[in-house]
C-alpha positions as CSV (number, residue, x, y, z in Angstrom):
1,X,121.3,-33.0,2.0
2,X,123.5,-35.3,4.2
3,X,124.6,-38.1,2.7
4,X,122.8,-37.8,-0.5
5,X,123.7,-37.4,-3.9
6,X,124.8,-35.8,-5.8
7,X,125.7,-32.3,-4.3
8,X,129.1,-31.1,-5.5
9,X,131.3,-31.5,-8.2
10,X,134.3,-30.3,-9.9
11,X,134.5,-26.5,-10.3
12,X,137.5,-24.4,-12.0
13,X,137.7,-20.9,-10.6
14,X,139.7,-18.2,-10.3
15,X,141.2,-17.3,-7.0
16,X,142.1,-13.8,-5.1
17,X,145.9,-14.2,-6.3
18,X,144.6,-14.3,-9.7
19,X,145.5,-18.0,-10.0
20,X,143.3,-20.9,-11.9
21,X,142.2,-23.1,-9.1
22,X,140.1,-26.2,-9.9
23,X,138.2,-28.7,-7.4
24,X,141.3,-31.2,-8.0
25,X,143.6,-28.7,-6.1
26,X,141.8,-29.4,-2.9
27,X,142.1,-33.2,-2.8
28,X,143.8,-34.6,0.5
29,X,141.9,-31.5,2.2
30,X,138.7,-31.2,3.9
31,X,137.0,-28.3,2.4
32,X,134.5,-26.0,4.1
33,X,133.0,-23.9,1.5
34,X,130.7,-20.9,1.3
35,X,128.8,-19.7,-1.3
36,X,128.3,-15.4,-1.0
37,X,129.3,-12.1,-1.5
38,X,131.8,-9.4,-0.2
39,X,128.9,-6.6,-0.5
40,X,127.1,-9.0,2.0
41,X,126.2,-6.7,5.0
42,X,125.2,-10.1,7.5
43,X,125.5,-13.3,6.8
44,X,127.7,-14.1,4.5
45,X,130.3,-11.8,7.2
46,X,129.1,-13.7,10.3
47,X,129.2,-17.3,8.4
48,X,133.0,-16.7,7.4
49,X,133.7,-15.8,10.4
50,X,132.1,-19.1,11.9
51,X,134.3,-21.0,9.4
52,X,137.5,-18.9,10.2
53,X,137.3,-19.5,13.7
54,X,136.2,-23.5,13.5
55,X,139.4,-24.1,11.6
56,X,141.4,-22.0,14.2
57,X,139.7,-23.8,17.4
58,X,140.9,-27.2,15.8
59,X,144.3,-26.7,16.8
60,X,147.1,-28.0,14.5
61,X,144.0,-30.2,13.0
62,X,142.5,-27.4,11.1
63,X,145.9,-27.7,8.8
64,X,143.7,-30.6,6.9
65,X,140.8,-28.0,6.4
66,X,141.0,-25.5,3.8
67,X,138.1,-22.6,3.6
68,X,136.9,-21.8,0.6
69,X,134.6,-18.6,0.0
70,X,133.1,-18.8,-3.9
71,X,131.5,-15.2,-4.7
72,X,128.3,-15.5,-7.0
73,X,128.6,-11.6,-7.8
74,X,131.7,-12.1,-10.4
75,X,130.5,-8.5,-11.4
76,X,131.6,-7.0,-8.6
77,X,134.0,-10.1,-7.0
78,X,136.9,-9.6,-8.9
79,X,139.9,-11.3,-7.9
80,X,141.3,-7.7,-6.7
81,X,138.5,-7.1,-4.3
82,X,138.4,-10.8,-3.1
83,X,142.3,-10.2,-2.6
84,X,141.3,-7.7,0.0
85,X,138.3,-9.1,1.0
86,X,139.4,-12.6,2.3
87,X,142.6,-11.7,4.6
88,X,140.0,-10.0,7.3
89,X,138.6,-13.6,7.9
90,X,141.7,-15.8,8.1
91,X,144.8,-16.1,6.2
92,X,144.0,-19.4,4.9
93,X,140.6,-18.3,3.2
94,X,140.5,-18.8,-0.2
95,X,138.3,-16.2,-2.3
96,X,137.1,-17.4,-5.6
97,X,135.1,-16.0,-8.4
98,X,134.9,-16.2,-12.2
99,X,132.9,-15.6,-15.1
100,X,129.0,-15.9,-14.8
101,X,128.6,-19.3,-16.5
102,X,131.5,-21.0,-14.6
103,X,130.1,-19.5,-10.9
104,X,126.3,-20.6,-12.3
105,X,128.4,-24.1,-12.4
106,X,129.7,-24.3,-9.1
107,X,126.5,-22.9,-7.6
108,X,124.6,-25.8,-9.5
109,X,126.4,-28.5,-9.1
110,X,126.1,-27.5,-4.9
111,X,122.1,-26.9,-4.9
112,X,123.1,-22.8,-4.3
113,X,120.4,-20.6,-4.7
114,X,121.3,-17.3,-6.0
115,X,119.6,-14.4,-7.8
116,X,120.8,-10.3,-8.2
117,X,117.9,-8.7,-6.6
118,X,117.8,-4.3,-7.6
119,X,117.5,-2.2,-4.8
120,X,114.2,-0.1,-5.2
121,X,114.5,3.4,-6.6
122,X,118.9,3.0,-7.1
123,X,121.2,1.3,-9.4
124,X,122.3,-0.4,-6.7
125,X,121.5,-4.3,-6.1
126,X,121.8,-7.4,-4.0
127,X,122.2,-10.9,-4.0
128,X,120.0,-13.0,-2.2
129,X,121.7,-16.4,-2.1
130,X,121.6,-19.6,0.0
131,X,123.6,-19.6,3.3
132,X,125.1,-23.0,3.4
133,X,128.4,-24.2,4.4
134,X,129.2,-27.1,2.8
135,X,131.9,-29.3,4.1
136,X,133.8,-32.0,1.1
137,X,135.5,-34.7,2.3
138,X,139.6,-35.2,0.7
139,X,138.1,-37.1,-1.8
140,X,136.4,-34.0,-3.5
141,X,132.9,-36.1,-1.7
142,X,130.4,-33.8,-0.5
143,X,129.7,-34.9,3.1
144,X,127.1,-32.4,4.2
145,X,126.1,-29.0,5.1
146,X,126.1,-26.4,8.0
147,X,122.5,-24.1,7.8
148,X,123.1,-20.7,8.0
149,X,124.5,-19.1,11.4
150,X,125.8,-22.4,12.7
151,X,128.2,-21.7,15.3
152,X,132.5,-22.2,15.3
153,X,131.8,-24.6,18.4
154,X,129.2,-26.2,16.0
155,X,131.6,-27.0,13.4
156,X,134.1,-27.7,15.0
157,X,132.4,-30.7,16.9
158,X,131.3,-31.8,13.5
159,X,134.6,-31.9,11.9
160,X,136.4,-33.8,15.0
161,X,133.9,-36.5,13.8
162,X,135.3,-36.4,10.3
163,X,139.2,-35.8,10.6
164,X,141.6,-38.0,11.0
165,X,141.8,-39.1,15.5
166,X,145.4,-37.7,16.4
């Protein structure tokens, strides 16, 4: 998915403050987003963290890269629980959720897998989702994607290669 089209595209979401936030918003920024869930007991923890600590090990660089965390469980993401959800990771994480069709959007237009999966013999349930971080250049261009568990280190060397030389 490097490189290729099309991947991405304009999104309009609502964030943890309660504000409308759209794709447009982000432009000038490097965006690393992440596609999960705060009821996420590994991965989706561990990746933010990743991201969280990439944008910190840039230095005064990681002011051009914004995080963005998009929930696809807007039944339990609300933008109350992404509001206390987020700050644990970094202050500059952005949380972001919405109705069902306009998350189904976002996660289509970035090749996300998602699907709510019922926990055997509860009401309880999952989300089994892709794991992807996708970094979006400052002209809203998708430029490629981090698998699951990819280091801080990782994305940091990655993003040197794609921000502006000091």
């Amino acid at each position: 998915m490097w490189n290729r089209e099309p991947v991405g595209g304009p999104f309009a979401l609502t964030d943890h403050t309660g504000q409308t936030r759209t794709d447009a918003d982000f432009r000038g920024q490097f965006l690393l987003i992440y596609f999960g869930f705060t009821y996420c007991p590994d991965i989706c923890p561990t990746d933010l963290q990743a991201m969280a600590q990439a944008v910190d090990q840039l230095g005064p660089a990681g002011e051009l890269v914004q995080p963005l965390f998009i929930s696809v469980d807007p039944e339990r993401d609300t933008a109350e629980q992404l509001a206390q959800y987020v700050p644990s990771f970094h202050p500059r994480l952005i949380g972001l959720t919405g109705d069902t069709e306009a998350i189904r959007q976002a996660a289509d237009a970035y090749k996300v897998y998602y699907a709510k999966v019922p926990r055997p013999g509860s009401s309880e349930f999952t989300i089994e989702h892709t794991g992807f971080v996708y970094l979006v250049g400052p002209d809203g261009r998708y430029r490629g994607f981090f698998p699951p568990g990819t280091s801080a280190e990782r994305l940091v060397h990655v993003l040197k290669q794609h921000l502006p030389r000091p």
